[in-house]
Structure formats: C-alpha cells, structure tokens
VOGU-3710 file (C-alpha; in Angstrom, 3 decimals, decimal comma):
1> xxxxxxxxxx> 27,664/29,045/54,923  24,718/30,911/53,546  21,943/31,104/56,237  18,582/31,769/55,492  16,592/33,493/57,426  14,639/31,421/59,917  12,930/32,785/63,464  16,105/35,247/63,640  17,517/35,300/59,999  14,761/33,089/57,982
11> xxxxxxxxxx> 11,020/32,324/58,241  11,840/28,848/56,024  9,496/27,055/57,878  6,720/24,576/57,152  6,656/25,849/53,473  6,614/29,573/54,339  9,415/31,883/54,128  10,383/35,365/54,484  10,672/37,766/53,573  11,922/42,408/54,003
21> xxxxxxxxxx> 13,780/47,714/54,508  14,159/51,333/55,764  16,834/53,437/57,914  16,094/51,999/61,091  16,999/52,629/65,053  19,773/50,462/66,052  18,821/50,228/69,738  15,095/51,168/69,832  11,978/49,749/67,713  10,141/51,616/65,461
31> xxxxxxxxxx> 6,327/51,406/65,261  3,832/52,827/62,835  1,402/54,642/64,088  -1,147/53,377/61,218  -1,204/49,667/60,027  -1,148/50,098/56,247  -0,567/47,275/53,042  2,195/49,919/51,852  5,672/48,791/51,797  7,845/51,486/53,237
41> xxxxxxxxxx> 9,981/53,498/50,625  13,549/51,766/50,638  14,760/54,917/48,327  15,211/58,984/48,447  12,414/60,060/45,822  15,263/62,853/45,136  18,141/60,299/44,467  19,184/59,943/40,317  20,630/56,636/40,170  22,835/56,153/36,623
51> xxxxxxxxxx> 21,435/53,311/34,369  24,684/51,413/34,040  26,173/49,820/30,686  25,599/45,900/30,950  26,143/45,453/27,401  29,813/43,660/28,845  27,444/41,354/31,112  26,978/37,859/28,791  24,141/36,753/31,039  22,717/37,386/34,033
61> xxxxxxxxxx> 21,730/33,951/35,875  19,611/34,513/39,222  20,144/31,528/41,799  16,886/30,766/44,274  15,373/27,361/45,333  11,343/26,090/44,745  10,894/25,774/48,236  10,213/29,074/49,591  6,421/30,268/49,261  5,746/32,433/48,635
71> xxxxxxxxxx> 8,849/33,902/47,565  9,512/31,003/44,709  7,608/28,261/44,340  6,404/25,347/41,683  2,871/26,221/41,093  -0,018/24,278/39,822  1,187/24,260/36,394  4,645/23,457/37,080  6,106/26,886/36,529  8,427/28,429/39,057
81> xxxxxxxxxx> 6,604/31,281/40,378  6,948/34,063/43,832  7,928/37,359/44,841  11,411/36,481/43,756  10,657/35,302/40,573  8,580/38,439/39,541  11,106/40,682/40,886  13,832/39,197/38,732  11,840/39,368/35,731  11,201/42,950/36,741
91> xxxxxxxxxx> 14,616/44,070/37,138  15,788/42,734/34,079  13,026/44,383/31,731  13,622/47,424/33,360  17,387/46,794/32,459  16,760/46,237/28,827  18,148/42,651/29,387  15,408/40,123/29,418  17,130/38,184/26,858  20,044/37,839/29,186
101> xxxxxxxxxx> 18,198/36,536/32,085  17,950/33,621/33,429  16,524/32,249/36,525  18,130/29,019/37,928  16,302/26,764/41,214  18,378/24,583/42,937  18,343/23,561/46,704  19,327/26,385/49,270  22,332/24,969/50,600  23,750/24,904/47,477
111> xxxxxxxxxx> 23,244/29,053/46,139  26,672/29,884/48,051  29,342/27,432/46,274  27,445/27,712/42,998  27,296/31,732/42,949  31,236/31,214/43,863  31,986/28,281/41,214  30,754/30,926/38,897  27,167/28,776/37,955  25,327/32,105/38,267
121> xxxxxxxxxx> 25,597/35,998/38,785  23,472/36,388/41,658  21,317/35,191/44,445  17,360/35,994/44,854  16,893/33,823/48,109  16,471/35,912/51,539  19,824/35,940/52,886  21,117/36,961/55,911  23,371/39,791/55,144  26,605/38,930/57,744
131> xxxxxxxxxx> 29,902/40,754/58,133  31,445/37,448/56,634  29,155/37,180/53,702  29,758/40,746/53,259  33,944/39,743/52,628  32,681/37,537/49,834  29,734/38,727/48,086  28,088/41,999/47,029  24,966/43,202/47,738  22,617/45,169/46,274
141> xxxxxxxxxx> 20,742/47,752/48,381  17,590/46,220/50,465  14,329/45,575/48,858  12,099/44,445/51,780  12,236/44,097/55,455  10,094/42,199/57,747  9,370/43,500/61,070  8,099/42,571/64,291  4,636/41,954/64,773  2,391/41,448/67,770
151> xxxxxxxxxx> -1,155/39,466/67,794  -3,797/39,394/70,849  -6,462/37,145/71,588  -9,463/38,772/70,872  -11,417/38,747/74,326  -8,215/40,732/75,746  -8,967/44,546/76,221  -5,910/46,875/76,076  -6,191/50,200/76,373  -3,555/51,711/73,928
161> xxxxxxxxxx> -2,349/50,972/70,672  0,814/50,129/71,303  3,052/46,959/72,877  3,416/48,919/75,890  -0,288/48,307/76,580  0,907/44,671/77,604  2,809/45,858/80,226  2,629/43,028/82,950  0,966/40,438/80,459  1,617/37,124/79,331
171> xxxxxxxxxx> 2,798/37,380/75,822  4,031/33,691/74,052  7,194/34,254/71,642  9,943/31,810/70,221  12,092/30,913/72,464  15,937/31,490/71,317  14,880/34,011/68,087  15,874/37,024/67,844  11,920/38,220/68,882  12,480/36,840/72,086
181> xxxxxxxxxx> 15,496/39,375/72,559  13,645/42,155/70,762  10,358/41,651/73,070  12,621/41,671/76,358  15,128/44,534/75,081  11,820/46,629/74,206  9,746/45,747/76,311  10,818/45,040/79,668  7,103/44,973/81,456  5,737/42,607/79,767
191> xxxxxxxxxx> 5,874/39,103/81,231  7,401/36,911/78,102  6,496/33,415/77,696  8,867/30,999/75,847  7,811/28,065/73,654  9,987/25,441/71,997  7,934/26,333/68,489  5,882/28,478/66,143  3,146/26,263/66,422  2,884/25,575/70,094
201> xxxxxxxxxx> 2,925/29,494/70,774  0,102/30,058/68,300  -1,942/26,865/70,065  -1,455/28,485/73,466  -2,640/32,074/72,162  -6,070/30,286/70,510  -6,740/28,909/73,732  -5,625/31,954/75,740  -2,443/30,527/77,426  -1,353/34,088/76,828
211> xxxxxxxxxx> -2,908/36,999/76,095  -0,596/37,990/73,019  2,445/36,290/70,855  5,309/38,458/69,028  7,057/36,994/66,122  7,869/38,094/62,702  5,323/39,940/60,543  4,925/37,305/57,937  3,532/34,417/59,305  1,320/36,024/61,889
221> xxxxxxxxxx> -0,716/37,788/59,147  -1,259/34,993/57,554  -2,184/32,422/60,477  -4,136/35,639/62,095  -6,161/35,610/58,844  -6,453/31,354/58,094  -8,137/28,517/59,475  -5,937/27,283/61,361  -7,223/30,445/63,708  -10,237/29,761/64,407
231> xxxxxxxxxx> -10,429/33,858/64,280  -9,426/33,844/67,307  -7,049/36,895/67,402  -6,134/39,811/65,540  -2,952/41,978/64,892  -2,189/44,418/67,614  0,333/47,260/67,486  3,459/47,712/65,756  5,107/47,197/62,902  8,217/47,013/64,883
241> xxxxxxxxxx> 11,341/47,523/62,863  14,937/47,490/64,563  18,072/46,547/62,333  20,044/45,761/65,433  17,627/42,723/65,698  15,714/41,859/62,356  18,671/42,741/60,277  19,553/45,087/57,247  16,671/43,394/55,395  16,466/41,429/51,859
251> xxxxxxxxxx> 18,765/42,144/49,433  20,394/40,466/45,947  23,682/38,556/46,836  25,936/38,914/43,777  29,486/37,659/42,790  32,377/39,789/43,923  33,758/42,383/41,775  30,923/42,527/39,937  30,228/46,085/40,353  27,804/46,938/37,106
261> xxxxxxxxxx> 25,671/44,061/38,367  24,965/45,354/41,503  24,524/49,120/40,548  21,989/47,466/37,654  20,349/45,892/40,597  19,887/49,425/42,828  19,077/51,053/40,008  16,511/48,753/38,658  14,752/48,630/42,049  14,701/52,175/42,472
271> xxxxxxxxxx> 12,843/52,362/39,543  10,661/49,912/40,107  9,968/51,368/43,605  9,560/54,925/42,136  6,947/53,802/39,812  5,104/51,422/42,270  6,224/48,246/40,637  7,597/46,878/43,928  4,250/47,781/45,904  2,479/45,840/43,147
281> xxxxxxxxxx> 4,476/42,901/43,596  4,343/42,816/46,922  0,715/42,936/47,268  0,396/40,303/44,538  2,203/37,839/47,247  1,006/39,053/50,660  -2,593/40,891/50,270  -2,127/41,120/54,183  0,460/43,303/54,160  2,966/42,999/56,512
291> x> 2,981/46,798/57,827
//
C-alpha cells in the first residue's frame, strides 16, 4: 500500500500536506548555517541530461488527489490547483508534450492500483519512497525534501544558533514520528517531551509547557507565522536534513518499465531547476520557505 507521508512519511494532516532533496548524512543531521527561502539544488549544475524521444508515449496521465494543500487542491474557482499541479504542467511544456498531458484527482488510497491497472502513467502525490514500492514502481529523481525544523518560545534565551543550545531543555515533539527518533538520535541532551498530537505540542509551546517543539519544516513555518500563534514563537536553528530519518525526499512514482518516462521526468526537472523554475514554484506555495 502506498503511504503518504504523515509525521514520519506524510504531513496529510488537517488539510496540510508535505512536502521535499539533497545528498544527505545517513547517521548525522545536517544544518544550515543561514535560514534562507532557497530550495537546495537537487542537481550537478555540470550534469547534461539527454532530452529523451516521447514521441512513442500516447499520453502522459499524472495521478494526485484534491486533498493535499497546498500541494493540489480545489480552489475558489473550482480548478485543481498546488505545487503538484504546476510542476506537472511544467514538466510537460518543458517536454514539448502539453498536448499529451493530463492530470487526473482521485482519492489517495486509490493512486497505487490505478497507476498499476494502467489508469495513468504516473503519480504526483508525496510518496514514501520504500524498498517495496521501489520492486514495483519507478521513480524519478527527488524534487523536494522537507527537513527538520525546530521552534522556541520567544521569552527563551539560548545562546547559540544551533539545537545543541537546548541541551538540558524541555523540547515538545510527536510522539512515535520519526522527529521523535531524530531529536533523541541527535540530540541526546536535550530533555524530549512527547505528546499524543501536532496540536497539543504546539498548545503546550504557546503557553510555555516547553521551551521548544521539533517537527517537520512545513507546518511549523506556517503555524510559527498564523494566528493560531498568537506570535508566540519563532523558528530556531536548523534546517535539519538526515535521509536515514526524513527519507530520500519527493519524487514522481511512475509505472514499471517505463524507462523514457522517468528519464523525461529527471530531465525535465533538471531543467526546470537549472533555470529557477522549481525555486519559483516553490515560493509561489510556501513564501516561508522551509530552509
């Protein structure tokens, strides 16, 4: 079964979803020294990727669901719309295929048997690339990662820029995710606080429960940044990328032996990274920047 990619694998929750990717550490986290809205570069600047022939292709049909802001969604005019949706379109003009293209919504639980009934070429939906999804699809190469985030109340003073300046703190994080292992695997010194939910961590950080929360670089942005807030805290440290425990990142699920398809998908989004297409999108969807 497909899985998306929830607190360890997917952020589909309460109407948001994630979404992001770069040669990372396997067994130690990787933190930018200078918070920036720049995506990181997912491809070598010096790499030619060959424009393949998909003039054998009849149509290209691109599976997601309408329930993912903001990665596809139905917006105020009834039009599907996200990330997802403008990165399809993307890839297929810079194919030479947009009358080929089609874009297909349907529920989530439903992209895996239809991409392997044959009711559509590929999959624009956040998976969760597994070694068993791996012995039935194809993938292209990774588009976005989303990495590890921390946020502090405001009234705490650290001295440092880094999570190591909450050595011996409390710091609230999911309990069971795959942050919770990240936070204790990297670091050990701080004093981790489980909650049951996203929303009862958050409540305990407004109020000052904990000093800090760590979870995924998506939502916290955004709640850092809403109402909902009360502008209480801000974004402290990181980002904090490890593939051992965020994953390879997001990447196009396509049919097996379906080679052209997924070199026309690396070499679209090479090109569209190279020319700052993929920055533009991204900021068009998360002006907060996730890095």
């Amino acid at each position: 079964m497909v899985s998306p990619i929830k607190n360890q694998g997917s952020l589909r929750k309460n109407g948001l979803y994630v979404t992001l990717l770069t040669i990372l550490a396997l067994c130690s986290p990787v933190s930018a020294k200078a918070q920036s809205s720049d995506m990181p570069v997912f491809f070598d600047g010096n790499e030619r990727l060959a424009k393949p022939d998909l003039s054998t292709v009849p149509r290209l049909r691109v599976l997601m669901t309408v329930d993912f802001p903001p990665f596809s969604f139905v917006d105020q005019t009834g039009r599907l719309s996200g990330f997802h949706v403008d990165l399809v379109r993307d890839i297929c003009a810079e194919l030479g295929i947009e009358a080929k293209c089609q874009i297909q919504a349907m529920p989530f639980g439903d992209l895996e048997a239809a991409l392997l009934a044959g009711d559509g070429e590929a999959v624009a939906a956040g998976i969760t690339v597994t070694p068993a999804l791996r012995e039935k699809f194809a993938f292209s190469r990774p588009y976005m990662t989303i990495p590890a985030r921390f946020a502090k109340h405001r009234a705490v003073v650290l001295t440092g820029e880094t999570g190591a300046a909450l050595d011996g703190r409390p710091v609230g994080v999911v309990a069971g995710t795959v942050h919770e292992r990240m936070l204790k695997a990297f670091f050990p010194r701080i004093r981790p606080v489980s909650f049951d939910t996203q929303d009862a961590m958050l409540e305990a950080v407004k109020i000052r429960a904990v000093d800090a929360v760590f979870s995924d670089a998506l939502r916290l942005p955004f709640w850092v940044a809403s109402p909902a807030s009360g502008d209480c805290c801000t974004l402290f440290g990181g980002p904090y990328l490890s593939e051992r425990f965020l994953g390879e990142g997001l990447m196009l699920m396509a049919r097996p032996n379906t080679p052209q398809v997924v070199a026309g998908f690396d070499y679209a989004l090479a090109q569209l990274a190279r020319k700052g297409r993929l920055q533009e999108i991204y900021l068009r969807y998360f002006p907060n920047g996730f890095y």
